[in-house]
ZAMARGU-4260 file (C-alpha; in steps of 0.2 Angstrom, whole numbers, plus 5000, padded with zeros to 4 digits):
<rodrens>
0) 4072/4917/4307 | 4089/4925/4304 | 4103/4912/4298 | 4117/4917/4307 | 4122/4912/4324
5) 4140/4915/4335 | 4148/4904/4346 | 4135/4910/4362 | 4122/4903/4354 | 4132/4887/4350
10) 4137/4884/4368 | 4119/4888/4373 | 4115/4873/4363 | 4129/4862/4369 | 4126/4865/4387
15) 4109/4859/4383 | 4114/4841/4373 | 4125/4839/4389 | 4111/4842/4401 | 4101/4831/4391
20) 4114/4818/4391 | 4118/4816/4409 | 4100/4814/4411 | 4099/4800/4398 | 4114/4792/4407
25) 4107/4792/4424 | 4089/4786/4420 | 4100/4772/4410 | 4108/4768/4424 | 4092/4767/4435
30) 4086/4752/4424 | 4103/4740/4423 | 4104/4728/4434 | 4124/4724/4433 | 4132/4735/4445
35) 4149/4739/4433 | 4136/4745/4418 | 4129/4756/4431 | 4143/4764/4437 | 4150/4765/4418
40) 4132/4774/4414 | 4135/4786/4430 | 4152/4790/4424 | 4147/4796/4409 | 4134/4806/4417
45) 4147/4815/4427 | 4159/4816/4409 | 4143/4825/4403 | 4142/4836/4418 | 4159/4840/4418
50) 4159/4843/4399 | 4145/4855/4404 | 4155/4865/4417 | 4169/4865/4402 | 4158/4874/4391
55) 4149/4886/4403 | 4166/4890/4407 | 4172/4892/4388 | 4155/4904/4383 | 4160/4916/4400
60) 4178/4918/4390 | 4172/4923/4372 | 4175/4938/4366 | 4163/4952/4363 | 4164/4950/4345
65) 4160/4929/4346 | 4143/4935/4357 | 4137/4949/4344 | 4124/4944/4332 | 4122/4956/4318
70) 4104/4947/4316 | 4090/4956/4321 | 4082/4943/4335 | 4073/4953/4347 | 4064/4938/4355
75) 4079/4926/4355 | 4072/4915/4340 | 4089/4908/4337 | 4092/4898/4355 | 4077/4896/4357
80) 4078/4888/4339 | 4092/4878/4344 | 4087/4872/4362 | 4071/4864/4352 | 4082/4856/4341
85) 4095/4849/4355 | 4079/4841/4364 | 4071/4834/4347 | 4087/4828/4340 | 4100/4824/4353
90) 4096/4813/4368 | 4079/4819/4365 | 4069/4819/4384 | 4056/4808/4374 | 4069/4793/4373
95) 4067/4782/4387 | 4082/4771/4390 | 4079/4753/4388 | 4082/4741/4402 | 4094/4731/4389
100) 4114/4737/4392 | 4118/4735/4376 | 4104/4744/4367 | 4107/4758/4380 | 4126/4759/4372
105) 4119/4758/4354 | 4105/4772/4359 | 4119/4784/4367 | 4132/4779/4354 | 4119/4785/4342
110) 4115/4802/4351 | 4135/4806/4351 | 4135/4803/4331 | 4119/4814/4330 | 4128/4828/4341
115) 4142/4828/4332 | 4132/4829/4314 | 4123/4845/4321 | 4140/4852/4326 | 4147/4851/4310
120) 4131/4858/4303 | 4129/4872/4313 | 4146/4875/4312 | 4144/4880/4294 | 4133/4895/4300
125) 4142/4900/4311 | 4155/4916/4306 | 4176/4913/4309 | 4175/4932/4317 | 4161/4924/4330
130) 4172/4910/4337 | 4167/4896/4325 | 4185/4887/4327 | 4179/4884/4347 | 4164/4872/4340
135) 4179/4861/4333 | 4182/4859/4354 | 4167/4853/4356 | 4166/4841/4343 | 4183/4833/4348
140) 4172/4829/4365 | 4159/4822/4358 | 4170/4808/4350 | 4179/4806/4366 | 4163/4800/4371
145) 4161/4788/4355 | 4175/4781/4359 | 4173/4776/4376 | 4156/4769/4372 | 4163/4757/4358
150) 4176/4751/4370 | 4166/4749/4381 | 4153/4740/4370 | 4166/4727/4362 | 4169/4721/4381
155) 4150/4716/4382
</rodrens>
């Protein structure tokens, strides 16, 4: 598999974790019984869904040269690499939410760390002359949503 990616392939992936995270945030919100941790869980799943929008709207405004991949992947290994990885790794679809409000916040608390650890990973890969200074965006998002989760968490 080549080791190079750009910041297309990036997006591609956090479009993915967001997806993956609205989902995690509504099917949490289906199993809490208090109505003000539901609504909390279903404003993050909009947050996620916005956040989603934000980078679908950021990948149509790259630059030729932040899309080019001087890798030879003919069969899209690379996202389809990454897409594998967002659904193992970050708010994997195998995590069922637990009925439990505050193991729900430590669960998606958890998923936000894990996002932001593959960011900064990735990030490494990724070349300055293929937008790798538009990942720091999408990192600083991610700990929005820590921080809103441990606030929110410390009122519990």
């Amino acid at each position: 598999m080549p080791n190079e990616f750009n910041a297309n392939d990036i997006f591609e992936i956090a479009i993915k974790i967001e997806q993956n995270g609205a989902i995690f945030y509504r099917n949490a919100a289906e199993k809490v019984d208090k109505e003000d941790n539901k609504k909390f869980l279903l404003e993050l799943a909009k947050m996620e869904d916005t956040h989603e929008a934000t980078f679908e709207s950021m990948q149509k405004e790259l630059k030729d040269t932040e899309v080019f991949s001087t890798a030879f992947d003919p069969e899209d290994e690379n996202i389809l690499y990454l897409k594998a990885l967002a659904d193992a790794r970050v708010f994997a679809k195998k995590e069922e939410p637990v009925s439990e409000f505050k193991e729900i916040i430590h669960s998606a608390i958890q998923a936000e760390k894990d996002s932001i650890v593959f960011y900064l990973g990735i990030k490494q890969l990724v070349p300055e002359k293929h937008g790798k200074s538009k990942i720091d965006y999408i990192i600083k998002e991610e700990m929005s949503h820590i921080k809103l989760l441990v606030r929110k968490l410390s009122q519990q």
